[in-house]
C-alpha positions in Angstrom: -4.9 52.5 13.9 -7.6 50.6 15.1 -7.7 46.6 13.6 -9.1 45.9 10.3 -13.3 45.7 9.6 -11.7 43.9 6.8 -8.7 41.2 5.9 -8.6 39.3 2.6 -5.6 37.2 3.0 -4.6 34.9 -0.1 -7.4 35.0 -1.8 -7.6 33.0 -5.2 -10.5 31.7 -7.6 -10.0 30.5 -11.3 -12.5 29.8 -13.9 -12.3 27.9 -16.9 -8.4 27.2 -15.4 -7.9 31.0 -16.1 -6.7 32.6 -12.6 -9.0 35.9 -12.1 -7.8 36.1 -8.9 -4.2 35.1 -7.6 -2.9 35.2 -4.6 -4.4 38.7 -3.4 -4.2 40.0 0.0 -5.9 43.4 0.9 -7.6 45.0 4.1 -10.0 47.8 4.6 -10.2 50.1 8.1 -13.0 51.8 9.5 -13.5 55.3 8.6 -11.3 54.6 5.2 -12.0 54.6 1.8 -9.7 52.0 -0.5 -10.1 52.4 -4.4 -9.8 49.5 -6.4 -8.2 50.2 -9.7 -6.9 48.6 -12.9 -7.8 47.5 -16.4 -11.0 45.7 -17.1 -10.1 42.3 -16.5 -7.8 42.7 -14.4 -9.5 40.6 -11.4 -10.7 43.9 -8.7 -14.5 43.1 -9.9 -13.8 39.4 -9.0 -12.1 39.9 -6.0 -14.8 42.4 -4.3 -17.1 39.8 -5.5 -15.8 36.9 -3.7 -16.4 39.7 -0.4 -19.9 41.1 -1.5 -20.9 36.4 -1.9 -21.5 36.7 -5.6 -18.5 34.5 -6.3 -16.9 31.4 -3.9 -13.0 31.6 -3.6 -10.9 28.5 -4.5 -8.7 29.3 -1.5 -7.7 32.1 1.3 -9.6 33.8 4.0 -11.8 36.7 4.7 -11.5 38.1 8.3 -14.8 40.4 9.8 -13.5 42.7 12.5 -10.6 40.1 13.2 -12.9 37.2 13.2 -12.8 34.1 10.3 -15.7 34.9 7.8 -18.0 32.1 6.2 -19.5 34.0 2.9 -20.7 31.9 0.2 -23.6 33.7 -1.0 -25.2 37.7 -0.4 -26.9 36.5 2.1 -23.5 35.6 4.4 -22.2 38.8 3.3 -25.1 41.4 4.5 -25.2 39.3 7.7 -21.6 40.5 8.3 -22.7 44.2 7.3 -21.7 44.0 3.8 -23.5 45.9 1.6 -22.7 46.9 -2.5 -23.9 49.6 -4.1 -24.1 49.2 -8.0 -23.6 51.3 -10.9 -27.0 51.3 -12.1 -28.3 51.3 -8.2 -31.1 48.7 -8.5 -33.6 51.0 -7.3 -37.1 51.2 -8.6 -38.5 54.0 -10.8 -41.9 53.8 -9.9 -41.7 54.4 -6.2 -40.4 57.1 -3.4 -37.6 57.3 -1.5 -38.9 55.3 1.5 -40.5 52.7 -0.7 -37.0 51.7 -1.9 -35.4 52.1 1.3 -37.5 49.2 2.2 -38.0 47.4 -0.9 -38.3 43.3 -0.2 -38.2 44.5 3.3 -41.3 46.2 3.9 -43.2 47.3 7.0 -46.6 46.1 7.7 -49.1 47.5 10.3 -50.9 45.0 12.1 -53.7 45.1 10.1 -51.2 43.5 6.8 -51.6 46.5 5.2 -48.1 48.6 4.1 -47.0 50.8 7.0 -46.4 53.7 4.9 -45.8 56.4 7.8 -43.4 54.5 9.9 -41.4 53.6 6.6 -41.0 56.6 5.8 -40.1 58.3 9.7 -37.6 55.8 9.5 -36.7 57.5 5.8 -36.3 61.0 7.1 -34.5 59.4 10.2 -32.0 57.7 8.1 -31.6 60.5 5.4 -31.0 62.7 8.0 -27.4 61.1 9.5 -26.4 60.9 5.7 -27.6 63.8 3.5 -29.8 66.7 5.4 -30.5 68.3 2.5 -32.2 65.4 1.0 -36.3 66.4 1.1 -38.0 64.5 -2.0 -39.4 62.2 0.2 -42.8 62.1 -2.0 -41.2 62.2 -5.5 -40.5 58.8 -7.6 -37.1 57.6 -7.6 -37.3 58.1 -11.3 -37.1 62.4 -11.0 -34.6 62.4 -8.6 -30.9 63.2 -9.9 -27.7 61.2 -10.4 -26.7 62.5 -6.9 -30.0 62.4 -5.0 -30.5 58.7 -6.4 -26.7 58.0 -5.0 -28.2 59.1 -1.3 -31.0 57.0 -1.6 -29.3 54.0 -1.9 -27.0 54.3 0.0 -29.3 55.3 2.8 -30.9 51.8 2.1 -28.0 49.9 2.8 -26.9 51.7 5.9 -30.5 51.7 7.3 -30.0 47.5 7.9 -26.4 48.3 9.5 -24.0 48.1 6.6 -20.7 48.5 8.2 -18.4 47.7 4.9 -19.8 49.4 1.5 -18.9 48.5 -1.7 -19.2 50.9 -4.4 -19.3 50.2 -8.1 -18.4 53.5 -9.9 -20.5 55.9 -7.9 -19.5 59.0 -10.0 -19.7 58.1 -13.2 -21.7 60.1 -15.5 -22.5 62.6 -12.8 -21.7 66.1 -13.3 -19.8 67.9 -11.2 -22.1 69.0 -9.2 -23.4 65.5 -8.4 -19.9 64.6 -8.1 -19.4 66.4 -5.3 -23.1 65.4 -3.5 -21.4 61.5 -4.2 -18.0 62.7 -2.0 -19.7 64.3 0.9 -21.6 61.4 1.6 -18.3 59.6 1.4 -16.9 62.2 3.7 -20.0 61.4 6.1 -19.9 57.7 6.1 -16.2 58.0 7.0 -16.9 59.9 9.9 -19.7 57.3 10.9 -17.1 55.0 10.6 -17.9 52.5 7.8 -15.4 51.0 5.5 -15.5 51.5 1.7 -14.5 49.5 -1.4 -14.5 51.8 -4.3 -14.1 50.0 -7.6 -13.2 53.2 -9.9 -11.3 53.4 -13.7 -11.5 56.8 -13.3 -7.9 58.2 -11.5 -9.1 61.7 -10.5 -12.4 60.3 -9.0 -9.6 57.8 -6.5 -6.9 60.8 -6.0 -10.3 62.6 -4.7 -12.2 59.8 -2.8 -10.0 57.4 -1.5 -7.3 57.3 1.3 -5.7 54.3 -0.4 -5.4 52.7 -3.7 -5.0 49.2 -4.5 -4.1 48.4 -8.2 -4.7 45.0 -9.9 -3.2 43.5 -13.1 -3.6 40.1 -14.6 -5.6 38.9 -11.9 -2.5 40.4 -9.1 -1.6 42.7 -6.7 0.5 45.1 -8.1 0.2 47.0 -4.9 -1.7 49.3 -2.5 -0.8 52.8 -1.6 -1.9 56.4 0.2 -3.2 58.1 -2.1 -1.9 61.5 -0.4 1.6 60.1 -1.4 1.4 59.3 -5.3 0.4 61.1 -8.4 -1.9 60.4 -10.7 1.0 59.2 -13.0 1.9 57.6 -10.1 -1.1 55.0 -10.3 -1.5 55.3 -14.1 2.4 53.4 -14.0 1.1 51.1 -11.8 -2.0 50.3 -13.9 -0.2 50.3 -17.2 3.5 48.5 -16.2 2.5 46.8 -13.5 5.4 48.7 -11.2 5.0 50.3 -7.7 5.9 54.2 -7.9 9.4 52.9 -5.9 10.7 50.5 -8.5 9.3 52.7 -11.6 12.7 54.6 -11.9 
């Protein structure tokens, strides 16, 4: 296997004395999918936000493609390609496809004006390598479905070269349907080669989605395993008790 696009080695942060996050090492490859499971509370939200800048760690270290990281605020973080997708998407209603594609980054023609056309050629472009069948370029992100909106944003973070994603949830209350418009894209972002963080409470969505699972509890590892070699009971021990499948006997 090639070397990690990611390494979180140590990694600790506290607040208010309380440890959210102790001691936690884990590592993401290209072309892989780790889910991030456990009770809320239990420190995966932190830790992934210590990664996407929203939160500074009290001590370890973040490698980049085998490289030390400096990320101490969003800003570090996109730099290194790392982009995060959130639940409720952040896109805005009002506007098309290509308008949030380039929202706060906008084209401008030379005259000052918004470059409309070459926004959205680069739009098609980029919707084209994700989802193909993607063609309500005109509509307002407000009418497009759970799915659609799911491309969409995703297309906007890896038009600016996200090479790590991190996604909050991206299935939840889609049907099943939509469901399965949210894992092809997976599938075709792994085969582009990006890395993904997928912060899930839902089992089945992680036994479908990820190639490994890593499963927090009271701000700890309790361990990280391939999917294709546990059950769902599997996890849901290593959720509940705290136990890796091995020493669950």
């Amino acid at each position: 296997m090639n070397a990690p696009l990611v390494e979180m080695r140590n990694i600790s942060v506290s607040f208010g004395g309380i440890k959210a996050v102790d001691d936690v090492s884990i590592d993401l490859y290209p072309g892989e999918v780790v889910g991030l499971l456990g009770h809320n509370g239990a420190g995966k939200s932190t830790l992934i936000k210590i990664l996407s800048g929203a939160y500074r760690r009290d001590s370890g270290q973040i490698f980049i493609n085998g490289s030390e990281a400096q990320i101490s605020n969003p800003r570090d973080a996109k730099a290194y390609g790392i982009e995060t997708i959130y639940q409720a998407l952040a896109l805005a209603d009002n506007v098309d496809a290509a308008a949030n594609l380039f929202l706060g980054r906008e084209l401008m023609t030379p005259w000052g004006t918004l470059d409309d056309v070459a926004m959205e050629a680069e739009a098609r472009k980029v919707m084209a390598r994700l989802n193909p069948n993607f063609k309500r370029f005109k509509e307002p992100a407000a009418s497009l479905s759970g799915g659609q909106r799911q491309s969409v944003a995703i297309a906007r973070a890896i038009l600016f070269n996200a090479k790590i994603l991190i996604m909050d949830e991206p299935t939840a209350a889609l049907g099943p349907h939509e469901t399965q418009m949210v894992a092809d894209l997976i599938q075709e972002l792994k085969r582009q080669g990006l890395g993904i963080f997928l912060i899930d409470h839902d089992i089945h969505s992680v036994m479908q989605l990820c190639d490994r699972a890593s499963v927090m509890k009271n701000g700890q590892l309790v361990g990280t395993v391939n999917v294709k070699d546990v059950t769902e009971d599997d996890l849901l021990g290593m959720i509940i008790l705290g136990k890796n499948p091995e020493k669950a006997a």
